[in-house]
C-alpha positions as a Markdown table, in Angstrom:
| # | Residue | x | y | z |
|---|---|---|---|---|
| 1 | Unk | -29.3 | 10.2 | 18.6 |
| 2 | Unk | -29.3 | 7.1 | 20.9 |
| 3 | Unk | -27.5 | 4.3 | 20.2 |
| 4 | Unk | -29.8 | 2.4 | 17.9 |
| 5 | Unk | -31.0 | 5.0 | 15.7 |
| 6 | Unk | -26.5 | 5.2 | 15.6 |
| 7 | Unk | -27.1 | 2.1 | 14.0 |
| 8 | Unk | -29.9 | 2.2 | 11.7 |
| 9 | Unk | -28.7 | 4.7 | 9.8 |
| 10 | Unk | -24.7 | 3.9 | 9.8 |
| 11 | Unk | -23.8 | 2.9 | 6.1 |
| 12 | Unk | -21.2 | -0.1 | 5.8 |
| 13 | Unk | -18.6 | -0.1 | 3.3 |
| 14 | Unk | -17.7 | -2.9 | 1.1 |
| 15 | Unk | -14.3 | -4.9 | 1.2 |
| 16 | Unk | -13.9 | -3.8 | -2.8 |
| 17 | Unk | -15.1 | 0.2 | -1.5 |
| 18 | Unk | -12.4 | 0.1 | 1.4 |
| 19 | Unk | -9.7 | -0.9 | -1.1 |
| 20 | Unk | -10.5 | 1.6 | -3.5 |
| 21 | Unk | -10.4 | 4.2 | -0.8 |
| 22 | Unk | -7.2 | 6.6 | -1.9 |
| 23 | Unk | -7.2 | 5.0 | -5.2 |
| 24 | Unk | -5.2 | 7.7 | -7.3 |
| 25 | Unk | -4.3 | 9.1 | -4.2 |
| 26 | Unk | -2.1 | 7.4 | -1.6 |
| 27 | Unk | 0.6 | 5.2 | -2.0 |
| 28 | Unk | 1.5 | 2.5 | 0.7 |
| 29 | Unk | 5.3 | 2.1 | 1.4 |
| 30 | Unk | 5.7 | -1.3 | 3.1 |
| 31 | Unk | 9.1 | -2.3 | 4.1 |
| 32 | Unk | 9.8 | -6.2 | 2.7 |
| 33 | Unk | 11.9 | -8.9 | 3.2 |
| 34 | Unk | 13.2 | -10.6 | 0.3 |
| 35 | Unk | 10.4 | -13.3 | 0.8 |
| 36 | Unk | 7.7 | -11.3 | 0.7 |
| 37 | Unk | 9.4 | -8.9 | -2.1 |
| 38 | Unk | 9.3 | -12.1 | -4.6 |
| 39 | Unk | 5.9 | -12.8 | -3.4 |
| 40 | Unk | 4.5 | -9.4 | -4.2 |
| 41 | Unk | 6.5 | -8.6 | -7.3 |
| 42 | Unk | 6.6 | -12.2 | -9.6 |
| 43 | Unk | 8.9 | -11.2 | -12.0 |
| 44 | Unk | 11.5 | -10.6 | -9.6 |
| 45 | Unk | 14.0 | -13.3 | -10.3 |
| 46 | Unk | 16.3 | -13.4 | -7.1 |
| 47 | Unk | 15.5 | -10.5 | -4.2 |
| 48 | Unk | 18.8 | -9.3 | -2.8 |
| 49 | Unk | 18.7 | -11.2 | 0.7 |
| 50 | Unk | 19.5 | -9.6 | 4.0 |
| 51 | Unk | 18.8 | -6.0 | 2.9 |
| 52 | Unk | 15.6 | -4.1 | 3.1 |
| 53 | Unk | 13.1 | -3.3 | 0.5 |
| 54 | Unk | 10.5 | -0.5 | 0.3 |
| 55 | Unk | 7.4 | -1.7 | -1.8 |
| 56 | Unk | 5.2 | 0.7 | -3.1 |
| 57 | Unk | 1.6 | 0.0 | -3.6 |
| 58 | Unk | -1.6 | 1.2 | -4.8 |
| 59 | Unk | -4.6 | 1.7 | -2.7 |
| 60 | Unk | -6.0 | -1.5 | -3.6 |
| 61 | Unk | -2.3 | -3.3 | -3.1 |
| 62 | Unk | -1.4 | -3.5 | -6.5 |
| 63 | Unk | 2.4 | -3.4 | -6.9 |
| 64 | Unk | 3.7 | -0.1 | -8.1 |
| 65 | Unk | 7.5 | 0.1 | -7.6 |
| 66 | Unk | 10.3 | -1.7 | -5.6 |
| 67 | Unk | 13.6 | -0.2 | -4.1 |
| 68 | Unk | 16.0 | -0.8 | -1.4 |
| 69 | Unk | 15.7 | 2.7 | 0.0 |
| 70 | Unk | 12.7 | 4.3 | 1.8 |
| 71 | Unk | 13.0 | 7.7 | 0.6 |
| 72 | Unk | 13.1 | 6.5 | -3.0 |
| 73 | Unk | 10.1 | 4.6 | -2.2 |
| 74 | Unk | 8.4 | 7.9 | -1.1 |
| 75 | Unk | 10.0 | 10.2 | -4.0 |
| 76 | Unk | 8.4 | 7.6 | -6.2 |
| 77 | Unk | 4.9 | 8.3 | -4.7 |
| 78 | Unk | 5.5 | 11.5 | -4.8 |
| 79 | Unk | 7.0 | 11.5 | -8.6 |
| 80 | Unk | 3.3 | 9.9 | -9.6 |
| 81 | Unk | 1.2 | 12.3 | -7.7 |
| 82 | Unk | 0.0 | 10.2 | -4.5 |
| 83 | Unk | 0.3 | 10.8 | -0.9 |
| 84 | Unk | 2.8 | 8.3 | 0.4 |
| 85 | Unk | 1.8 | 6.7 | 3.5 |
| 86 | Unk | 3.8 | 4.2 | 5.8 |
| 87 | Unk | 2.2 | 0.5 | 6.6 |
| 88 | Unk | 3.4 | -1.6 | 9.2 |
């Protein structure tokens, strides 16, 4: 298959189909700083400052679960059935 014919028959995916990709599957752990913790989870009153957090995330970004350890980040994954994967 050359090139073009690559092409022509190459299906895009949508923004909304790339962020449902995993969904009830994988879990993101992102590490957070308190900033971005309060960002991402609102009804966080006052984020511990100079400490990491783990976030935990849906597929699609949606905020599942906050703590200041990794490996309770990823036991949480793992507690709700998804695949726990690291973002940077």
């Amino acid at each position: 298959m050359n090139k073009m014919e690559n092409e022509k028959t190459r299906t895009l995916m949508s923004l909304k189909e790339l962020a449902l990709l995993g969904d009830g599957e994988v879990a993101y752990i992102k590490q957070l700083d308190s900033d971005a913790a309060t960002e991402l989870f609102p009804a966080l009153d006052d984020a511990p400052e100079g400490i990491d957090l783990f976030a935990v995330l849906g597929a699609d970004g949606t905020p599942i679960a906050l703590t200041d350890s990794r490996n309770a980040a990823i036991a949480n994954a793992l507690e709700n059935d998804l695949v726990p994967v690291s973002v940077h």
